[in-house]
C-alpha positions, 0 to 999 in steps of 0.5 A, spaced: 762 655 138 756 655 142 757 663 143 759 664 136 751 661 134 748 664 140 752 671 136 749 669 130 742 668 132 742 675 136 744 678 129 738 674 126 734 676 131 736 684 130 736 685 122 729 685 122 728 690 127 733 695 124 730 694 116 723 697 120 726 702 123 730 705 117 726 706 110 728 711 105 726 718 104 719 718 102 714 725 100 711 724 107 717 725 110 719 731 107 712 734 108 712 733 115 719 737 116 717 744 119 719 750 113 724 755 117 725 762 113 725 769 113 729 771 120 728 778 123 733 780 128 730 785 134 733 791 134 737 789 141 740 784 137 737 780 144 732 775 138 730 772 132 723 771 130 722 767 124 716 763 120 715 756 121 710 753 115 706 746 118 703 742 112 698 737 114 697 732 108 690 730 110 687 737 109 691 739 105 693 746 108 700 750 109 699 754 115 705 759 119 707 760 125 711 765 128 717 762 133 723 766 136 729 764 139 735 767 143 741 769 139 746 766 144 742 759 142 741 759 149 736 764 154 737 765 162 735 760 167 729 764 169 726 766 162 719 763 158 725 761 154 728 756 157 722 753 162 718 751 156 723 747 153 724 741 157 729 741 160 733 743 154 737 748 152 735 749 145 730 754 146 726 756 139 720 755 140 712 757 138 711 765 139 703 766 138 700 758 138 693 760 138 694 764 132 697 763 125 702 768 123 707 770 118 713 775 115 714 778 123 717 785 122 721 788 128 717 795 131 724 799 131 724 800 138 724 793 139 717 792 144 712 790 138 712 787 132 707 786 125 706 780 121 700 777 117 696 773 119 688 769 117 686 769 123 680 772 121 679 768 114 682 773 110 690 776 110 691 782 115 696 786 118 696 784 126 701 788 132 704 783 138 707 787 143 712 784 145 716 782 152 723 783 151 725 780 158 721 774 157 722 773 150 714 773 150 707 776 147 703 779 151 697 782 147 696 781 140 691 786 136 689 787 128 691 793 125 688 793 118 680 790 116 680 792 109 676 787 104 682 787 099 687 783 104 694 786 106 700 784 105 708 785 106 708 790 111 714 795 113 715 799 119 716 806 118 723 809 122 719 813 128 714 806 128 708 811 127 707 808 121 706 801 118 706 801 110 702 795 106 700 793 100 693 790 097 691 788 091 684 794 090 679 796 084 683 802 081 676 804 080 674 805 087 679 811 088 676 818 089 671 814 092 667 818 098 668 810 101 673 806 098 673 800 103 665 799 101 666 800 094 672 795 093 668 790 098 661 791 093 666 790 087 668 782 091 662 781 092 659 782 085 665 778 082 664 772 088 656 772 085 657 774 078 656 767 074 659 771 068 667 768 070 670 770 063 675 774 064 677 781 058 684 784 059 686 790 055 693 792 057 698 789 062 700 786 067 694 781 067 697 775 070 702 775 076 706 768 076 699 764 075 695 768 078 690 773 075 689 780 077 683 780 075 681 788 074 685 789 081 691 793 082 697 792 087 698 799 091 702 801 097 698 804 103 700 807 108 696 806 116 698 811 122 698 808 128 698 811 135 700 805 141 700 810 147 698 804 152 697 797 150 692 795 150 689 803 147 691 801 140 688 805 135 689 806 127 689 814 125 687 812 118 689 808 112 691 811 106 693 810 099 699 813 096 699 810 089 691 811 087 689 809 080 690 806 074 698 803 076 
């Protein structure tokens, strides 16, 4: 009887503890999980660099980053991978840390990677040159500074090329300076107190953004890597100019 009250009272005790420590699933809670998506395998089939989103709540932002992880799930005792995990064999971790970073695009020879990044306050297209060995950046370099921001860049088959698009003032084309012609054309929009908007043809409003005279084109920047960190930008140019 006496250790059957002495059970009942442990219980007791224990409940309480076990309520706090459990709790329904709460909007907190889903903000705090990390957004795990668009995987890309590199070109030895040896890794997996993907996006990872952090929100945080208080200041109310969403900011990317670039992790890998090994195929095998698991990497060799003497790589980075497996140091910087504590002594656990799950090695996915944080690829560029000081530097946010999203849609991480293999080079085709596998020894480098594109992906964007707002480093800088605005997107751009940024290279990282990559140690295959290690499973680890070694310098990382920005490969567009264009006003109009970057976006969804492509590698082209020979890696001599990288492919983006930004959203550009059709206006500018032709221009002896388009970059200073479209960054005139921001900053008279930013200043202008005039905020009314005119449209007379489609496509106005994307989703729930508006194009606001601007258009979406594809660029093209040629690119020569020779010797990190002797990286160099040939020219940018644009392959659908005008109105479209």
């Amino acid at each position: 009887m006496r250790r059957l009250c002495l059970s009942l009272f442990v219980l007791a005790l224990t409940l309480p503890a076990l309520a706090q420590a459990k709790h329904p699933f709460t909007f907190d809670d889903m903000m705090k999980l990390k957004r795990v998506g668009d995987p890309q395998v590199s070109p030895d089939g040896k890794w997996v660099i993907f996006s990872v989103v952090d929100v945080d709540l208080e200041a109310n932002t969403k900011t990317p980053h670039i992790w890998i992880v090994p195929v095998s799930g698991e990497a060799d005792a003497s790589s980075a991978a497996v140091r910087s995990s504590a002594g656990s064999k799950s090695a996915e971790r944080i690829l560029i840390p000081d530097q946010d970073g999203d849609r991480p695009r293999w080079a085709p020879d596998g020894k480098r990677f594109a992906f964007l990044s707002n480093k800088e306050g605005v997107s751009q297209v940024w290279i990282a040159d990559f140690d295959g060995a290690e499973g680890s950046v070694t310098g990382t370099y920005k490969l567009t500074s264009i006003p109009t921001e970057a976006g969804g860049e492509l590698w082209s088959p020979d890696g001599k090329n990288i492919l983006f698009t930004s959203d550009v003032y059709p206006e500018c084309n032709g221009q002896t300076n388009e970059i200073a012609c479209n960054a005139q054309k921001i900053e008279e929009h930013e200043k202008s107190k005039v905020k009314a908007l005119v449209f007379d043809h489609l496509l106005y409003r994307h989703w729930n953004a508006y194009k606001e005279g601007k258009r979406s084109h594809i660029f093209v920047a040629a690119i020569d890597i020779p010797v990190p960190p002797h990286f160099q930008v040939i020219n940018i140019r644009d392959l659908t100019p005008g109105r479209l």
